[in-house]
TORPA-4810 file (N, C-alpha, C, O; in nm, 3 decimals):
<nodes>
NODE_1_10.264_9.709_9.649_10.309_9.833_9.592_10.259_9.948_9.678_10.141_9.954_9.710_X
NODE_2_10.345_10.037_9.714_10.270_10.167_9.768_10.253_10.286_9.700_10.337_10.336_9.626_X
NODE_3_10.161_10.324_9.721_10.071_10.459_9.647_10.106_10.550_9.753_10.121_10.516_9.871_X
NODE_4_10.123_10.703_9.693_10.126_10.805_9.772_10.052_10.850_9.803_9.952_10.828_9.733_X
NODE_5_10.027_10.958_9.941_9.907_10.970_9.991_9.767_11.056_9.893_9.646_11.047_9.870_X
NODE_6_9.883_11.136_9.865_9.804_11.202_9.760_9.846_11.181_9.601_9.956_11.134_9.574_X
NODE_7_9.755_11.218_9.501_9.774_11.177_9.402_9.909_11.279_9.325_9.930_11.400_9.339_X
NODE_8_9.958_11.213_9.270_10.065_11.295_9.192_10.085_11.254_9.033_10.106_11.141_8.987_X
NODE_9_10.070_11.401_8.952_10.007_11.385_8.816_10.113_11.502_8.774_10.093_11.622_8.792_X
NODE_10_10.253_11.431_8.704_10.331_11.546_8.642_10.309_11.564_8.519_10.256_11.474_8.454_X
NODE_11_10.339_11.670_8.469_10.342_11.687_8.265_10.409_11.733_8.251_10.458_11.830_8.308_X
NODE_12_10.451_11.646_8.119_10.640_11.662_8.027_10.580_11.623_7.902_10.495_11.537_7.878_X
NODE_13_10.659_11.723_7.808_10.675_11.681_7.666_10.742_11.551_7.648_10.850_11.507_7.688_X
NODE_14_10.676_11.516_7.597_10.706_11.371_7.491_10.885_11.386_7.508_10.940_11.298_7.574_X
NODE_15_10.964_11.490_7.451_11.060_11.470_7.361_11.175_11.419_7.503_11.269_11.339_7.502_X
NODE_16_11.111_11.513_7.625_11.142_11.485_7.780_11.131_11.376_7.794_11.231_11.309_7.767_X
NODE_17_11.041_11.324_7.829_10.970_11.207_7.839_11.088_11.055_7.795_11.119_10.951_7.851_X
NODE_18_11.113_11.106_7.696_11.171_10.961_7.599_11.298_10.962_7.596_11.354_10.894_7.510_X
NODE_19_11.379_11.042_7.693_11.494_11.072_7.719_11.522_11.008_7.909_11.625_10.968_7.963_X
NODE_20_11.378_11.025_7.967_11.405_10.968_8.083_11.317_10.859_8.101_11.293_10.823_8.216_X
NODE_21_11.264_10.799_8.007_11.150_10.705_7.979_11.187_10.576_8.095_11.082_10.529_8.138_X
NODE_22_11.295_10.517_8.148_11.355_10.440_8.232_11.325_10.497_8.393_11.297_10.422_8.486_X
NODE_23_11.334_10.604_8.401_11.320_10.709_8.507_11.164_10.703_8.535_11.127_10.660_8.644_X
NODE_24_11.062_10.748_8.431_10.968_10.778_8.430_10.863_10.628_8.516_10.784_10.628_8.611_X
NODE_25_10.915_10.517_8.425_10.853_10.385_8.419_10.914_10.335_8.606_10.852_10.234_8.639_X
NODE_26_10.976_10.364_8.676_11.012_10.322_8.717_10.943_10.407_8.832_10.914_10.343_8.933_X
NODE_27_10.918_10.512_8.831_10.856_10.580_8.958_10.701_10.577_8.914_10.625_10.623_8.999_X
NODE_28_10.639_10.530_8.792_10.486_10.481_8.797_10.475_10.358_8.886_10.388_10.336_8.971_X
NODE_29_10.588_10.276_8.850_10.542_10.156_8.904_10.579_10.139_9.084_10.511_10.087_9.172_X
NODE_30_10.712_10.206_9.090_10.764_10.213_9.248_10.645_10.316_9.341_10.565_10.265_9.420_X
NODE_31_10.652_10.441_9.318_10.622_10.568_9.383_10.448_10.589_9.335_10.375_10.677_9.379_X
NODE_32_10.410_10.480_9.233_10.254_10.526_9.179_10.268_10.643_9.157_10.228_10.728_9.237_X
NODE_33_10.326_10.671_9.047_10.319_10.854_8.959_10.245_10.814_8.891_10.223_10.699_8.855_X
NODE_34_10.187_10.937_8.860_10.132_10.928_8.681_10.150_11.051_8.633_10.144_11.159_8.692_X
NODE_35_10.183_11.015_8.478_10.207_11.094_8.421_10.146_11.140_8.308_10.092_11.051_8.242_X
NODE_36_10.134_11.297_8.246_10.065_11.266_8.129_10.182_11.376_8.028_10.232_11.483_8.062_X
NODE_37_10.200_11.289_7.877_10.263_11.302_7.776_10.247_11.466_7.734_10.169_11.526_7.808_X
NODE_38_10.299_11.532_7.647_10.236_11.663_7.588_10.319_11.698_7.454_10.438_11.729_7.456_X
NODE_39_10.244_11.689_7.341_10.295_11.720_7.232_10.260_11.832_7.185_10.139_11.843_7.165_X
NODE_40_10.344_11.948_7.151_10.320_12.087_7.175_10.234_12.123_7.261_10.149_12.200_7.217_X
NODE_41_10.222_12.088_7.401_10.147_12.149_7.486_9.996_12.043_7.486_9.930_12.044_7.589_X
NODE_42_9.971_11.996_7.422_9.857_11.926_7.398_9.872_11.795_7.482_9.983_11.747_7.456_X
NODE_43_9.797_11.714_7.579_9.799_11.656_7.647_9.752_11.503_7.587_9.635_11.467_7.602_X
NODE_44_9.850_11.416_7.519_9.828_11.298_7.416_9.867_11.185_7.519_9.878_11.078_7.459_X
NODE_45_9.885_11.177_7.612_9.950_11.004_7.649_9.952_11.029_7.769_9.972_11.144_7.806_X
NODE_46_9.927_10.897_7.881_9.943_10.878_7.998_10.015_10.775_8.038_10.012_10.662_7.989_X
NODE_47_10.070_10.806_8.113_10.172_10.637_8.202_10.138_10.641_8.347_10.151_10.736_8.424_X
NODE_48_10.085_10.501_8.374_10.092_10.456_8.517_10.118_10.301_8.529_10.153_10.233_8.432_X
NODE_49_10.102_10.258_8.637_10.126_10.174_8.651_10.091_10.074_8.583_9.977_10.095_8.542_X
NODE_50_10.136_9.958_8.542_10.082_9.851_8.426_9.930_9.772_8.532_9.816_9.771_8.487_X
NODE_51_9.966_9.715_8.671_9.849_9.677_8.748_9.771_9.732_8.794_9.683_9.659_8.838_X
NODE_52_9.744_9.912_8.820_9.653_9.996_8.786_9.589_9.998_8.696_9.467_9.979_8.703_X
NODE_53_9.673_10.028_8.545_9.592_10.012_8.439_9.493_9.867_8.432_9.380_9.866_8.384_X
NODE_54_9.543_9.779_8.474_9.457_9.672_8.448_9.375_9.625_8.565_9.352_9.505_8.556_X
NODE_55_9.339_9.665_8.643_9.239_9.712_8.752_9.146_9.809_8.690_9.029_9.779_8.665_X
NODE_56_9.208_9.944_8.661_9.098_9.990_8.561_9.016_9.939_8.455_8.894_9.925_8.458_X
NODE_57_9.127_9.902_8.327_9.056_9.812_8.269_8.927_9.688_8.302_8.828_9.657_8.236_X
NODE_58_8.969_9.648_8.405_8.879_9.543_8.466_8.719_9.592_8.516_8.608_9.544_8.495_X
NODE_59_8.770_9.717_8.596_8.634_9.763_8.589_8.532_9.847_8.508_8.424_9.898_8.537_X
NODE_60_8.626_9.839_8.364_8.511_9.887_8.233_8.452_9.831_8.224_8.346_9.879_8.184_X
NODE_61_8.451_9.663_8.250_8.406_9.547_8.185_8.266_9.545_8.260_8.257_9.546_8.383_X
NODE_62_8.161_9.543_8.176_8.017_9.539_8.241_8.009_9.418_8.347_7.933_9.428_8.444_X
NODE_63_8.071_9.326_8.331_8.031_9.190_8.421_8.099_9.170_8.518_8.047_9.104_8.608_X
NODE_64_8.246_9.221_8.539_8.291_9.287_8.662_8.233_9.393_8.745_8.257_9.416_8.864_X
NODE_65_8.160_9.449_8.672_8.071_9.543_8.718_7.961_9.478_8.835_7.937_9.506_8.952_X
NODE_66_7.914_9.387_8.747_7.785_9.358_8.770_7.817_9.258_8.937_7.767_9.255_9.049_X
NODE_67_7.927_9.188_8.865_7.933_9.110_9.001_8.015_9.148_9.160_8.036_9.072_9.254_X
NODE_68_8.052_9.307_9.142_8.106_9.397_9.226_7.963_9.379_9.290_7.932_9.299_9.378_X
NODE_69_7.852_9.506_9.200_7.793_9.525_9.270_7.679_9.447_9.335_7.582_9.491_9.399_X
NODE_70_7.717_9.302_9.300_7.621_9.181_9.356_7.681_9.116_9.464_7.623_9.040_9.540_X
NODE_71_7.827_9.155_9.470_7.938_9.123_9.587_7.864_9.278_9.697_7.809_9.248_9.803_X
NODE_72_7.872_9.389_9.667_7.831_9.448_9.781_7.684_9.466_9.843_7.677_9.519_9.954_X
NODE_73_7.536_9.414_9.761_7.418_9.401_9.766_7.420_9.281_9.887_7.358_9.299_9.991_X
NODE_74_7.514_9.130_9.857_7.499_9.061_9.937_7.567_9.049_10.077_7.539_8.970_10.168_X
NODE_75_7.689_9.174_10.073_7.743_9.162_10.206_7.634_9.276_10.280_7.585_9.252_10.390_X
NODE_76_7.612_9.367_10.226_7.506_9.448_10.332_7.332_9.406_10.349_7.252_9.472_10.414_X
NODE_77_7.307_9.308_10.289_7.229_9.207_10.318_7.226_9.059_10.427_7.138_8.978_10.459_X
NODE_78_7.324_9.071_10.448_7.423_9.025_10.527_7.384_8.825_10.487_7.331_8.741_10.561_X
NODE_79_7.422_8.815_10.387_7.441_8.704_10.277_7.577_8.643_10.290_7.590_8.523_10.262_X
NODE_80_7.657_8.698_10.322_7.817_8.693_10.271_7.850_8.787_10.412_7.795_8.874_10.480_X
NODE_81_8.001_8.695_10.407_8.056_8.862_10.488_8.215_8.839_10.480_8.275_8.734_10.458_X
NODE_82_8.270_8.982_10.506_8.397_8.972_10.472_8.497_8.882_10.488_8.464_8.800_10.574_X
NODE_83_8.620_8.859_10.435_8.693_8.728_10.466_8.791_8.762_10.581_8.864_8.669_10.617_X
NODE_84_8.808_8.910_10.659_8.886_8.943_10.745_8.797_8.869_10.855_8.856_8.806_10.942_X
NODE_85_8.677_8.872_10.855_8.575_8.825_10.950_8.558_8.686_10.962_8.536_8.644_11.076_X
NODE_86_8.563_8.626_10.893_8.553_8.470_10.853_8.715_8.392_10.946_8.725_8.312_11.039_X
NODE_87_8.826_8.473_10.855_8.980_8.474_10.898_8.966_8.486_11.090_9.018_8.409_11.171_X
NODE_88_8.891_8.591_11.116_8.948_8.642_11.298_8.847_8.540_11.342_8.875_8.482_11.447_X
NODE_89_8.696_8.494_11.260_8.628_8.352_11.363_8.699_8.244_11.388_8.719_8.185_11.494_X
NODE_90_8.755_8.210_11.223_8.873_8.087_11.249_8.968_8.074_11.352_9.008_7.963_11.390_X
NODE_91_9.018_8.214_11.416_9.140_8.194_11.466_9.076_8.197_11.619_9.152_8.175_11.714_X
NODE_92_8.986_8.215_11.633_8.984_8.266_11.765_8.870_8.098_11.861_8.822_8.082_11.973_X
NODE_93_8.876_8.020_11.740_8.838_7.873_11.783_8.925_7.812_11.863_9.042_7.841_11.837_X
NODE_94_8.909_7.738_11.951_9.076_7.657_12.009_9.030_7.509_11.856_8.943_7.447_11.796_X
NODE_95_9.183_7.538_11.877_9.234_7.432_11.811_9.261_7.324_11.836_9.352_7.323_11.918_X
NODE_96_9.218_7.189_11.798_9.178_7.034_11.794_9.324_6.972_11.787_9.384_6.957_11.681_X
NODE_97_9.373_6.938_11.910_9.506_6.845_11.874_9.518_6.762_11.707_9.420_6.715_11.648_X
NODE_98_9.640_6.761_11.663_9.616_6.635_11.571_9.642_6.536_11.604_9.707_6.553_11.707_X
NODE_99_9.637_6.450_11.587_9.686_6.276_11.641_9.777_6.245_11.576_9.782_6.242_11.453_X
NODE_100_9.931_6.194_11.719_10.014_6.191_11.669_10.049_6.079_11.613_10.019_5.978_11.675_X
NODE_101_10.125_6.063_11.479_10.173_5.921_11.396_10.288_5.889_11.377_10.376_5.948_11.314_X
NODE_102_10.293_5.750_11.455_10.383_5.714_11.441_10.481_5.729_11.331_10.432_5.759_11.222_X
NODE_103_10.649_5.709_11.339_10.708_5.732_11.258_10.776_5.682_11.164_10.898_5.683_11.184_X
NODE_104_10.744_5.639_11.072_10.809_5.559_10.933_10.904_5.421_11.028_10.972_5.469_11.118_X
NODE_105_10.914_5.273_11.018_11.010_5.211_11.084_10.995_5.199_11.264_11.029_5.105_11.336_X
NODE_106_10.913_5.372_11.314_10.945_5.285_11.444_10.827_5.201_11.481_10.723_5.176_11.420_X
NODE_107_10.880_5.158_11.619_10.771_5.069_11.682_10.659_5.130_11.756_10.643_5.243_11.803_X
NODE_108_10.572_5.000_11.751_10.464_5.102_11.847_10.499_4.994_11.963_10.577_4.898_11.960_X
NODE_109_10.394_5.054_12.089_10.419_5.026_12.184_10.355_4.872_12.186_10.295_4.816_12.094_X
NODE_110_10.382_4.827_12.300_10.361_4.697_12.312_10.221_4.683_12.337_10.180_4.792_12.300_X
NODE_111_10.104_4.606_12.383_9.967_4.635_12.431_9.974_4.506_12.533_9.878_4.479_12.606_X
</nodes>
């Protein structure tokens, strides 16, 4: 999904709102808008993205918390380390022929 560079936070009355509610839902989730609701001017409801919201959600949770910040204690301890790093050691190994097998039916060679 792409997010815009900068944040973008429109406000519409409700009564707006539920007239382009298809419109609205569709540029939280495409364009990452957010929006917030307004009932007489009063600022009652927000819409964003449904996998934002639950990314947020995730990090209310004390034990997501906890194991964030036990994920970043052990990479700058240097315990752990990133998987882009792990990924570019792998690749940059030469690689071990596999041994080739014969094929279902045929023959092997004679000895």
């Amino acid at each position: 999904m792409r997010k815009p560079s900068s944040v973008l936070v429109s406000r519409l009355p409700i009564s707006r709102a539920r007239v382009n509610l298809g419109q609205l839902a569709r540029r939280a989730h495409v364009e990452g808008e957010y929006f917030i609701l307004e009932k007489g001017g009063i600022p009652v409801i927000g819409i964003m993205d449904a996998d934002e919201l639950e990314d947020y959600l995730e990090l209310r949770n004390k034990k997501v918390n906890r194991q964030i910040e036990q994920s970043n204690t052990d990479l700058r301890a240097g315990r752990i380390r990133p998987a882009s790093a792990l990924l570019a050691a792998s690749r940059s190994k030469p690689q071990r022929p596999k041994p080739q097998r014969p094929k279902p039916g045929a023959r092997r060679p004679a000895r």
